[in-house]
Backbone as XML, in Angstrom:
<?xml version="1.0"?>
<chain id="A" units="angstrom">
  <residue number="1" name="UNK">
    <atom name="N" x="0.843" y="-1.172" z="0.000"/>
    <atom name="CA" x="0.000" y="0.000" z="0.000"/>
    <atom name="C" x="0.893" y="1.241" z="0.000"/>
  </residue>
  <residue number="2" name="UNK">
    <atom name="N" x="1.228" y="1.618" z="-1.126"/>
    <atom name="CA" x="2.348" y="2.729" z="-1.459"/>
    <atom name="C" x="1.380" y="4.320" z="-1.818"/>
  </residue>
  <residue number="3" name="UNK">
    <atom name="N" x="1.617" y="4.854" z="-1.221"/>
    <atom name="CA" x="1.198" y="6.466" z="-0.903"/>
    <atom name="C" x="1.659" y="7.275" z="-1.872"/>
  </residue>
  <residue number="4" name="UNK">
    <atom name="N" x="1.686" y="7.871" z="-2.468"/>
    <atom name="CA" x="2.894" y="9.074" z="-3.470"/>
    <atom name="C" x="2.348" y="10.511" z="-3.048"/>
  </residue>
  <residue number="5" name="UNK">
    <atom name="N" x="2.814" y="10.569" z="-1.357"/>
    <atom name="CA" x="2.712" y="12.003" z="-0.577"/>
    <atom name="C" x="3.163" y="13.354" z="-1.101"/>
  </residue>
  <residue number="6" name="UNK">
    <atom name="N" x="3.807" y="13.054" z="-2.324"/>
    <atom name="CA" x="4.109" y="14.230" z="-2.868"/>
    <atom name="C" x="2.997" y="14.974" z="-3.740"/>
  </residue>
  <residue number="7" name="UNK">
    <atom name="N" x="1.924" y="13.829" z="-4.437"/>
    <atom name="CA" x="1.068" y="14.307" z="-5.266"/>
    <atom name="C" x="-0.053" y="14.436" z="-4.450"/>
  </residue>
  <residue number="8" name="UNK">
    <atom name="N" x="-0.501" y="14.932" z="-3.093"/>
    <atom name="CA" x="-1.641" y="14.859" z="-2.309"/>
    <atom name="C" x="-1.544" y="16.510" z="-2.043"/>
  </residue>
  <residue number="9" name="UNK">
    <atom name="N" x="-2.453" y="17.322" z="-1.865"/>
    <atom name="CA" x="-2.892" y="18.930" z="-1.615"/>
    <atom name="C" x="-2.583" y="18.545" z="0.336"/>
  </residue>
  <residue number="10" name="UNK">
    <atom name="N" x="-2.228" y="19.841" z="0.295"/>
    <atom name="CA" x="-2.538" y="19.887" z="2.060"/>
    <atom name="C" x="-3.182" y="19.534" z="2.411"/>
  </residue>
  <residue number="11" name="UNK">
    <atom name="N" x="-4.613" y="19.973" z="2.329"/>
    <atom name="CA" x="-5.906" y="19.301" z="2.399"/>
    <atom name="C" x="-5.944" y="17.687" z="2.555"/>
  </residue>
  <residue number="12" name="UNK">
    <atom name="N" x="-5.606" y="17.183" z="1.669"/>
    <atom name="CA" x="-5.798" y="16.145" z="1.938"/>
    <atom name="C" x="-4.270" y="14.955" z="2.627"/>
  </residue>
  <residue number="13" name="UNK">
    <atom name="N" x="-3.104" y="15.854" z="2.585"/>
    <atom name="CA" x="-2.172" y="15.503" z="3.701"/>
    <atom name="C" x="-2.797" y="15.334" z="5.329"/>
  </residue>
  <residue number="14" name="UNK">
    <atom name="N" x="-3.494" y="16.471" z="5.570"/>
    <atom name="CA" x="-3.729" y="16.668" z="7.380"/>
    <atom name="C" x="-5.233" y="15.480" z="7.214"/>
  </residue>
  <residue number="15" name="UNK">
    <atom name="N" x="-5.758" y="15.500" z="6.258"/>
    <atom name="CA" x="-6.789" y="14.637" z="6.643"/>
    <atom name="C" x="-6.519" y="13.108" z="6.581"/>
  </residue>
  <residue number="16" name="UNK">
    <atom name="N" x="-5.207" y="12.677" z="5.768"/>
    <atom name="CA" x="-4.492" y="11.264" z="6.298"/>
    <atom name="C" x="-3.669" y="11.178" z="7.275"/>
  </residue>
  <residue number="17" name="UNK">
    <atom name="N" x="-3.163" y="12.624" z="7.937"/>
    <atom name="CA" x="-2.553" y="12.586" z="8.912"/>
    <atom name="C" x="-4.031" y="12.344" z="10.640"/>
  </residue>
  <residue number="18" name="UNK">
    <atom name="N" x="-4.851" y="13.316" z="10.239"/>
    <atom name="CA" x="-6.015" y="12.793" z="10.976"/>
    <atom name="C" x="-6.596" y="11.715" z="11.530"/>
  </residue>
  <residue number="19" name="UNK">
    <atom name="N" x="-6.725" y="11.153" z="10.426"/>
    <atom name="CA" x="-7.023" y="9.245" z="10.221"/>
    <atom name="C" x="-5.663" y="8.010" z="11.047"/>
  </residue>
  <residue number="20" name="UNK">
    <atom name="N" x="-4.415" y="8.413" z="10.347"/>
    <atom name="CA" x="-3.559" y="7.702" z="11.030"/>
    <atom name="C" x="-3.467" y="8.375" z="12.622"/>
  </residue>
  <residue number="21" name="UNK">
    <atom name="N" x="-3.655" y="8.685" z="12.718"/>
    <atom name="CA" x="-3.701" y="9.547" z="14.590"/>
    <atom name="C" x="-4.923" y="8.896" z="14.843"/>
  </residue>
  <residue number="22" name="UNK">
    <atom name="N" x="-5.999" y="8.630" z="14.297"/>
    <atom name="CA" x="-7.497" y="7.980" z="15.083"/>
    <atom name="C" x="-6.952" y="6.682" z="14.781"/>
  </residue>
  <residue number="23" name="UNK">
    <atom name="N" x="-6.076" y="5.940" z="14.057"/>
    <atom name="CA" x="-6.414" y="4.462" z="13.875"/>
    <atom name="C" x="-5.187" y="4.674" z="14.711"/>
  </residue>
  <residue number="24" name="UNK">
    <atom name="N" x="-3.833" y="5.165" z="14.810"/>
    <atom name="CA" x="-3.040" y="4.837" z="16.245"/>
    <atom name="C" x="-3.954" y="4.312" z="16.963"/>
  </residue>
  <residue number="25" name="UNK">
    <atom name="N" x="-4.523" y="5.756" z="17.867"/>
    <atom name="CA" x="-5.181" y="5.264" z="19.042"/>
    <atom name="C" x="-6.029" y="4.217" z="19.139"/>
  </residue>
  <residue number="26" name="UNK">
    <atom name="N" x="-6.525" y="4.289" z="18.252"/>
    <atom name="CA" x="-7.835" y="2.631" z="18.369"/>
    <atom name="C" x="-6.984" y="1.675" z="18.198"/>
  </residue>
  <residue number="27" name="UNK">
    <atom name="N" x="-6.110" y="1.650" z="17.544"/>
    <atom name="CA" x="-5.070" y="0.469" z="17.577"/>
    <atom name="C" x="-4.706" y="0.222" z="19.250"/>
  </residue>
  <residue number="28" name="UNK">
    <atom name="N" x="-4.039" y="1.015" z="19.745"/>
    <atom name="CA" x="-3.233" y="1.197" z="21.204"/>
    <atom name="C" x="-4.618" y="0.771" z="21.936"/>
  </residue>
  <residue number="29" name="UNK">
    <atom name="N" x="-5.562" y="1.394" z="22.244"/>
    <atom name="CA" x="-7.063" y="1.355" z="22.901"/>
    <atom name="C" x="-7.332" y="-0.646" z="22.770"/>
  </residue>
  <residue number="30" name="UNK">
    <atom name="N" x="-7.434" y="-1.308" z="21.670"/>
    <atom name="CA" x="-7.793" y="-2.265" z="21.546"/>
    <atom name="C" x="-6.764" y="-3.438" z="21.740"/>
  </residue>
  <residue number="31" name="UNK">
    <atom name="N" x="-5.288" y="-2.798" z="21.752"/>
    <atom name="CA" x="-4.232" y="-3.738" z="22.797"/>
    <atom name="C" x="-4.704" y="-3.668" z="24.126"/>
  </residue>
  <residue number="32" name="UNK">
    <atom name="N" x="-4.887" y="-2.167" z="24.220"/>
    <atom name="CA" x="-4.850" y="-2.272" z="26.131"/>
    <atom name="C" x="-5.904" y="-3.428" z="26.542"/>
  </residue>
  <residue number="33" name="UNK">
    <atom name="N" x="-7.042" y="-3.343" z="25.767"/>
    <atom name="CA" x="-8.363" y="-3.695" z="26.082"/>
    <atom name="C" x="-8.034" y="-5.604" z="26.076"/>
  </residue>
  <residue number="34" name="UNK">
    <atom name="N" x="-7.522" y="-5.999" z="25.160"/>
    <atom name="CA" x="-6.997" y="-6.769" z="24.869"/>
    <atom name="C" x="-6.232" y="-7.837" z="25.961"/>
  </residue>
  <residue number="35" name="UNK">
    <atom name="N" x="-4.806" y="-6.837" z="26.616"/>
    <atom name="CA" x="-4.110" y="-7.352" z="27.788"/>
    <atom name="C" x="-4.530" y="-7.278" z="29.455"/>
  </residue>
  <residue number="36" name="UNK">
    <atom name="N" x="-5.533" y="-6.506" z="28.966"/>
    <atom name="CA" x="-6.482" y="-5.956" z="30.344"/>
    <atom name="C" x="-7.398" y="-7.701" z="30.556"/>
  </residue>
  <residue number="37" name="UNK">
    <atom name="N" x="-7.870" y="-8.217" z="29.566"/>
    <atom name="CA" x="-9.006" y="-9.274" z="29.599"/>
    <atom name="C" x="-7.953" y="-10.113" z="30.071"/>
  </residue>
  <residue number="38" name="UNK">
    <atom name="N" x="-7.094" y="-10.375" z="29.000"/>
    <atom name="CA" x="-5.755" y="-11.470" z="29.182"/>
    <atom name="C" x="-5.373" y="-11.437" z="30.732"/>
  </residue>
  <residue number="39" name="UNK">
    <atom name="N" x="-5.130" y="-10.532" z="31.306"/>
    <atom name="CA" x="-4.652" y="-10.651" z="32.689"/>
    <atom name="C" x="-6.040" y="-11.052" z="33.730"/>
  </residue>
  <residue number="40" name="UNK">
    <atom name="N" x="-7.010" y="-10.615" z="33.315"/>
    <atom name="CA" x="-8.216" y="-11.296" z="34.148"/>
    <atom name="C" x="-8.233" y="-12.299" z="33.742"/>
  </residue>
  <residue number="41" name="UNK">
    <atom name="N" x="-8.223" y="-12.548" z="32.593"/>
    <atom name="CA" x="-8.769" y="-13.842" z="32.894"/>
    <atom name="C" x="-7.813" y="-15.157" z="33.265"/>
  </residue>
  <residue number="42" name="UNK">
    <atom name="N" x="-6.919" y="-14.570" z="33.601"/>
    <atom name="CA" x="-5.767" y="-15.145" z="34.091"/>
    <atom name="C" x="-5.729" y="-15.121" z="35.633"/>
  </residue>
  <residue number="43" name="UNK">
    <atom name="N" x="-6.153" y="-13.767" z="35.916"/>
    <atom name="CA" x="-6.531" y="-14.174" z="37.535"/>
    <atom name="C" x="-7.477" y="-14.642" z="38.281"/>
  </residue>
  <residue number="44" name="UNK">
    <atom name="N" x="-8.510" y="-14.601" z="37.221"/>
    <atom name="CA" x="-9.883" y="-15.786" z="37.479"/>
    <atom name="C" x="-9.311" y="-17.022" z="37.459"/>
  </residue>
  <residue number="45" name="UNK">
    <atom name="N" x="-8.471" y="-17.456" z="36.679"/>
    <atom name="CA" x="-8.234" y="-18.762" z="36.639"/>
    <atom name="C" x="-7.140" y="-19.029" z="38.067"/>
  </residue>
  <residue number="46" name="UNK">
    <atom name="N" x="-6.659" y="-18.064" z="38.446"/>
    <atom name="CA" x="-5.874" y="-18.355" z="39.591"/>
    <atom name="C" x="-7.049" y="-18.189" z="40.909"/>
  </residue>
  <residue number="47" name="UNK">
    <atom name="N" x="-8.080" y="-17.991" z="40.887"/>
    <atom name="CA" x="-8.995" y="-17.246" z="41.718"/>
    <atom name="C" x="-8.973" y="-16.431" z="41.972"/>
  </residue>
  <residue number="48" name="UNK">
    <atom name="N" x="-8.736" y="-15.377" z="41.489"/>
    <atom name="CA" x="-8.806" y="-13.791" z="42.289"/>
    <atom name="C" x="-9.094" y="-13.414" z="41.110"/>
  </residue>
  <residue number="49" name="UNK">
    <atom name="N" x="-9.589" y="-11.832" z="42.002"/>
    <atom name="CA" x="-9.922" y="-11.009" z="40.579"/>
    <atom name="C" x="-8.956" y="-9.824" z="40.580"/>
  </residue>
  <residue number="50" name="UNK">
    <atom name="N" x="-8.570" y="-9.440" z="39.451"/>
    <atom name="CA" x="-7.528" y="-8.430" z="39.259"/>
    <atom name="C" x="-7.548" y="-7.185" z="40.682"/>
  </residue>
  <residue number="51" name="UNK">
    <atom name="N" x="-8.487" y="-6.465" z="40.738"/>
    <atom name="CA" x="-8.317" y="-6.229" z="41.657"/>
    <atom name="C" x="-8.222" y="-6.495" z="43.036"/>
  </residue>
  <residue number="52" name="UNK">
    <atom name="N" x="-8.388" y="-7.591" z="43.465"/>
    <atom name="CA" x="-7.719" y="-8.205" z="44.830"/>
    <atom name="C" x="-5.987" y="-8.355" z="44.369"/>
  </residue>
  <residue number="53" name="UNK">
    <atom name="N" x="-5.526" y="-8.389" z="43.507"/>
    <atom name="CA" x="-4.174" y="-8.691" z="42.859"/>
    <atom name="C" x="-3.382" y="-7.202" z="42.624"/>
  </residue>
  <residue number="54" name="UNK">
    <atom name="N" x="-4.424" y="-6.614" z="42.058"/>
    <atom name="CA" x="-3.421" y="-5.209" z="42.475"/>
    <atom name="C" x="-3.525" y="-4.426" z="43.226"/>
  </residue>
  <residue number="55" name="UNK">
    <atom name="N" x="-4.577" y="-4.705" z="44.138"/>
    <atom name="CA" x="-4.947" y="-3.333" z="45.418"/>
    <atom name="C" x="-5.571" y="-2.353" z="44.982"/>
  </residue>
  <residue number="56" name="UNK">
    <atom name="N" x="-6.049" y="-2.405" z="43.676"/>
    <atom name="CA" x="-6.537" y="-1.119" z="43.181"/>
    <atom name="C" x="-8.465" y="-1.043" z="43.292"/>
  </residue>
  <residue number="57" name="UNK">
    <atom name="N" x="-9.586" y="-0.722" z="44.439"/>
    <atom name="CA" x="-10.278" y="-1.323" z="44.350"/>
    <atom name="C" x="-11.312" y="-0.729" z="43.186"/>
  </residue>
  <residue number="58" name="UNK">
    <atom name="N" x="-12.483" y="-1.771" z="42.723"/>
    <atom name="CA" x="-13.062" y="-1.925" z="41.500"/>
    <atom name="C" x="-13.909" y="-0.234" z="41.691"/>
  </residue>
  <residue number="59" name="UNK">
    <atom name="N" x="-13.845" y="0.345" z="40.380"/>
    <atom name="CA" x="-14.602" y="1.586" z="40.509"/>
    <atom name="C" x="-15.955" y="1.194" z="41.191"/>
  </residue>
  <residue number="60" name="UNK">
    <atom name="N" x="-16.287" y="2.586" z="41.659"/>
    <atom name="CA" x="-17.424" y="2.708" z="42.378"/>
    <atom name="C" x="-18.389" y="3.274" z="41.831"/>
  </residue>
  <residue number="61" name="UNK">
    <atom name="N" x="-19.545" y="3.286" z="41.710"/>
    <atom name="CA" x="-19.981" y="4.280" z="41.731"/>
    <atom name="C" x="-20.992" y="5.127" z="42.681"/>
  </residue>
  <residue number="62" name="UNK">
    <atom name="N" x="-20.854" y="6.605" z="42.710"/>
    <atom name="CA" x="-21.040" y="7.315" z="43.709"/>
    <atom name="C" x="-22.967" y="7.844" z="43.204"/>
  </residue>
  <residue number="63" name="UNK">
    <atom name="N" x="-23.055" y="7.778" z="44.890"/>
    <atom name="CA" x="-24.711" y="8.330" z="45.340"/>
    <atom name="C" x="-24.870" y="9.441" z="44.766"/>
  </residue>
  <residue number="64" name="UNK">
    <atom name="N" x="-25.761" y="10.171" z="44.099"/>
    <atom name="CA" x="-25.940" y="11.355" z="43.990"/>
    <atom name="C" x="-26.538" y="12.369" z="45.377"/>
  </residue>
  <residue number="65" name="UNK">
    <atom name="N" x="-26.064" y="13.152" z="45.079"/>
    <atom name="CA" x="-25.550" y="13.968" z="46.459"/>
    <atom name="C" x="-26.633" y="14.481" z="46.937"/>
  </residue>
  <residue number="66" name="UNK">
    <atom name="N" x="-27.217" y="14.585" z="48.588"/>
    <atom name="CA" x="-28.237" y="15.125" z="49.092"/>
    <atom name="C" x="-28.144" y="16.605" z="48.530"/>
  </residue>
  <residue number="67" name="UNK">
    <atom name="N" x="-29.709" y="16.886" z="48.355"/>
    <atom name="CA" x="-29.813" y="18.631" z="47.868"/>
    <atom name="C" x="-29.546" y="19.128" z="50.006"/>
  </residue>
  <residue number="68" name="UNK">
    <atom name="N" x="-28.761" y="20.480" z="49.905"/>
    <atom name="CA" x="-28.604" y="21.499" z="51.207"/>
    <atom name="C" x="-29.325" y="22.947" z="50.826"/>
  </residue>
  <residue number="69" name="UNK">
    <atom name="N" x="-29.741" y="23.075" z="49.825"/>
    <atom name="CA" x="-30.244" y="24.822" z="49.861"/>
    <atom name="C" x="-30.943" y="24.196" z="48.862"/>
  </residue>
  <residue number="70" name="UNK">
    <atom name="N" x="-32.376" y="25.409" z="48.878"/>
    <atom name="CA" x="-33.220" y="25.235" z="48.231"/>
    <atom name="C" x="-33.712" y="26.878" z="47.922"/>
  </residue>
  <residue number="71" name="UNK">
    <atom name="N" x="-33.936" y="26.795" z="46.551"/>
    <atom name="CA" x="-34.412" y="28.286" z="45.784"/>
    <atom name="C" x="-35.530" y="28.900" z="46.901"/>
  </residue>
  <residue number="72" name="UNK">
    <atom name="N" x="-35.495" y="29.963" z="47.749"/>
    <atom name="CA" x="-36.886" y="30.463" z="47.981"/>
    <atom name="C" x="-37.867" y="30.903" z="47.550"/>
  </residue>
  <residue number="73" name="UNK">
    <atom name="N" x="-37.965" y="30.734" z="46.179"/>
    <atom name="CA" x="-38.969" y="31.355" z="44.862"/>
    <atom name="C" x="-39.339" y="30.274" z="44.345"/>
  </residue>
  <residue number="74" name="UNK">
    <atom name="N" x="-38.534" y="29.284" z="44.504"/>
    <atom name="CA" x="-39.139" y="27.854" z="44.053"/>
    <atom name="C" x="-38.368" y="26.479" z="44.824"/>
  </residue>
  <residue number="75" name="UNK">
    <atom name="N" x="-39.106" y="26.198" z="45.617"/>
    <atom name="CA" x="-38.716" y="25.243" z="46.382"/>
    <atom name="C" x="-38.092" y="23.740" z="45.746"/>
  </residue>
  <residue number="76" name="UNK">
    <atom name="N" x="-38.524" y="24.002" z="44.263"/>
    <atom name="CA" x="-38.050" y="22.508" z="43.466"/>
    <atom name="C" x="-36.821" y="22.425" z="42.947"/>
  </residue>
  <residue number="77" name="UNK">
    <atom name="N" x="-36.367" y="23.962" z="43.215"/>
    <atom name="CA" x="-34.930" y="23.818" z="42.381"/>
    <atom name="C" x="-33.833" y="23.863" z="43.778"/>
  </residue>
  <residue number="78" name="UNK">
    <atom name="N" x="-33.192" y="23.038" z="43.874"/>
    <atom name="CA" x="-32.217" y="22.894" z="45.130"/>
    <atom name="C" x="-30.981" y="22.306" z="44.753"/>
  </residue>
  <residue number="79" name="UNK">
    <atom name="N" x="-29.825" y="22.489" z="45.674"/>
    <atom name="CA" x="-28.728" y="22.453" z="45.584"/>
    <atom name="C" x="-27.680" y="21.967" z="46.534"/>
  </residue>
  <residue number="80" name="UNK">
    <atom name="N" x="-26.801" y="20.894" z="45.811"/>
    <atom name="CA" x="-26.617" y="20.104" z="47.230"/>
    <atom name="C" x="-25.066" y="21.112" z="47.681"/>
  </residue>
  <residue number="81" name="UNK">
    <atom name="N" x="-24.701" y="21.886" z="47.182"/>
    <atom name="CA" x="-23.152" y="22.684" z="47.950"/>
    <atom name="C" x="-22.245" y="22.225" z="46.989"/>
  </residue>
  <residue number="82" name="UNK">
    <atom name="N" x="-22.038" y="21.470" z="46.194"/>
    <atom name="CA" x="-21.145" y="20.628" z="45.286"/>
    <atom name="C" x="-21.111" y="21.662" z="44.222"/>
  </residue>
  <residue number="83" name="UNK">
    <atom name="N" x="-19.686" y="21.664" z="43.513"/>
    <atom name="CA" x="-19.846" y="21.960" z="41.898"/>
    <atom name="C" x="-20.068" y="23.942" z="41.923"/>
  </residue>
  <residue number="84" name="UNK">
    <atom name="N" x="-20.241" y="24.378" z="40.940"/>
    <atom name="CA" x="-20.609" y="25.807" z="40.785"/>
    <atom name="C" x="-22.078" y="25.806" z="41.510"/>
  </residue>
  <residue number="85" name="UNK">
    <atom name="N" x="-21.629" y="27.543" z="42.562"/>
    <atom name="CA" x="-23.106" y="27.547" z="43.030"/>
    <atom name="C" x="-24.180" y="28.401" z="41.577"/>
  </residue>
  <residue number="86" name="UNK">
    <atom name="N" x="-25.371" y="28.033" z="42.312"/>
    <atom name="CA" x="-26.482" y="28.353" z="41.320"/>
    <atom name="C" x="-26.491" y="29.905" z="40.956"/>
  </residue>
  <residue number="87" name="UNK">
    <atom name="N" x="-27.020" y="30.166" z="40.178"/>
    <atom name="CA" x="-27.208" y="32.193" z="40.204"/>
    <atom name="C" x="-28.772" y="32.241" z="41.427"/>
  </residue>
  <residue number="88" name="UNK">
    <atom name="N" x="-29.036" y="31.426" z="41.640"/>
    <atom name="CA" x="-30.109" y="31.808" z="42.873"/>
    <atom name="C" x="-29.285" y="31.964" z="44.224"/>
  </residue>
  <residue number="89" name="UNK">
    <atom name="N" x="-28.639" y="31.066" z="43.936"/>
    <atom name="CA" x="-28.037" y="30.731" z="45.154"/>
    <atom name="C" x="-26.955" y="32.577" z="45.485"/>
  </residue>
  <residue number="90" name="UNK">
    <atom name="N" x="-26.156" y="32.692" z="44.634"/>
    <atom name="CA" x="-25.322" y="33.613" z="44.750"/>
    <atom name="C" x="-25.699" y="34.861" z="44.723"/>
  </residue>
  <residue number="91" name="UNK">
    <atom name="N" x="-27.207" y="34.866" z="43.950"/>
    <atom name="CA" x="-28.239" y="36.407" z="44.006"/>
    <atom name="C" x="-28.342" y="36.301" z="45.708"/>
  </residue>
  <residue number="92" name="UNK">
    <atom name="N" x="-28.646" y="35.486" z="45.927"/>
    <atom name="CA" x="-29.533" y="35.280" z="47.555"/>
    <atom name="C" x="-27.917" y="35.783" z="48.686"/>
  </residue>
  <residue number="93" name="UNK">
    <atom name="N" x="-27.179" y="35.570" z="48.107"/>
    <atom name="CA" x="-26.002" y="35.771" z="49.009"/>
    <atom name="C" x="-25.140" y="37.648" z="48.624"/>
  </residue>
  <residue number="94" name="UNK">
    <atom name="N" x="-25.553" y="37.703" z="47.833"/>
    <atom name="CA" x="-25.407" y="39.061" z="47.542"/>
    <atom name="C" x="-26.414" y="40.127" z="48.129"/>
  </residue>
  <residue number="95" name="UNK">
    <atom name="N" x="-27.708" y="40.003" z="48.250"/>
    <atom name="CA" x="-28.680" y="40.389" z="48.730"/>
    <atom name="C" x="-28.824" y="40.350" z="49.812"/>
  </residue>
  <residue number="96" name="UNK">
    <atom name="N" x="-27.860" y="39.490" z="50.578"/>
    <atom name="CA" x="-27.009" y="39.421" z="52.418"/>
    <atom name="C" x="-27.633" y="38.127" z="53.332"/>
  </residue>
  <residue number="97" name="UNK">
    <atom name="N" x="-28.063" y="37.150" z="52.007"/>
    <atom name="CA" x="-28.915" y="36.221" z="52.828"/>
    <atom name="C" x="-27.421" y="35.194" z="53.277"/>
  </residue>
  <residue number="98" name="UNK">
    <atom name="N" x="-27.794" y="34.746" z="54.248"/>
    <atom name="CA" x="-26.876" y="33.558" z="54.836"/>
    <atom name="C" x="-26.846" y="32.162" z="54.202"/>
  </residue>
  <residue number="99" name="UNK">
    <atom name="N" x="-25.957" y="31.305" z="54.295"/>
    <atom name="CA" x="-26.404" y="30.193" z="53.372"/>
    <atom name="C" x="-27.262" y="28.880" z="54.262"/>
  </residue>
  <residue number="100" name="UNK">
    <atom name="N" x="-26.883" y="29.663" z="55.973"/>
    <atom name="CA" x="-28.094" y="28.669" z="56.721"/>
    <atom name="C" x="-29.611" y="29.276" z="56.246"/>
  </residue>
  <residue number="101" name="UNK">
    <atom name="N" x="-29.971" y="30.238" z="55.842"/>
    <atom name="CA" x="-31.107" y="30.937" z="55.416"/>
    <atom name="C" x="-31.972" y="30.193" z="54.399"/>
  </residue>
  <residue number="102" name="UNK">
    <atom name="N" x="-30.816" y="29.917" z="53.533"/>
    <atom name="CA" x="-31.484" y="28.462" z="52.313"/>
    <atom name="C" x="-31.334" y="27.166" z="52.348"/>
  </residue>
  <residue number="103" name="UNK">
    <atom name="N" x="-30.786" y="27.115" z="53.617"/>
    <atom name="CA" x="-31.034" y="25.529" z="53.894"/>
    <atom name="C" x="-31.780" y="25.045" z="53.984"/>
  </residue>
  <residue number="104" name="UNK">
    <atom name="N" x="-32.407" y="23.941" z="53.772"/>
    <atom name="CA" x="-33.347" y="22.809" z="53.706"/>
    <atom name="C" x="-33.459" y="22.071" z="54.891"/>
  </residue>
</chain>
């Protein structure tokens, strides 16, 4: 599969350069994926599961977070303290309210 890179427009240089950069990675992506199974299932067969073998424990996933303040103009929109506060939230604190004031 011989190329003749000299007779290709820019244009269409960066867009085979594009392509070989997405098939790298899916290449690399589908080894990892690959030696990742290979080693489980290698430690299934020893009895354990990879993570009892590397200490690393199995992702979690996390509760979604109790709401702590709640809009006083509308009680349905609430906010648990996490993440960017709301523009209600920060109107209400500019306006000199306390944030025990919108607590729930």
């Amino acid at each position: 599969m011989a190329i003749d890179l000299n007779n290709l427009s820019l244009k269409e240089l960066k867009d085979l350069q594009s392509q070989v950069t997405k098939a790298i990675a899916g290449f690399e992506d589908r080894k990892k994926k690959e030696a990742l199974a290979e080693i489980e299932e290698f430690a299934r067969a020893k009895g354990f599961s990879l993570a009892e073998l590397t200490g690393v424990p199995a992702t979690r996933k996390r509760s979604p977070a109790v709401a702590k303040y709640a809009n006083p103009a509308d009680l349905s929109d609430t906010w648990s303290g996490r993440g960017r506060k709301p523009r209600w939230f920060a109107a209400a604190l500019a306006a000199g309210k306390q944030p025990d004031d919108l607590a729930i």
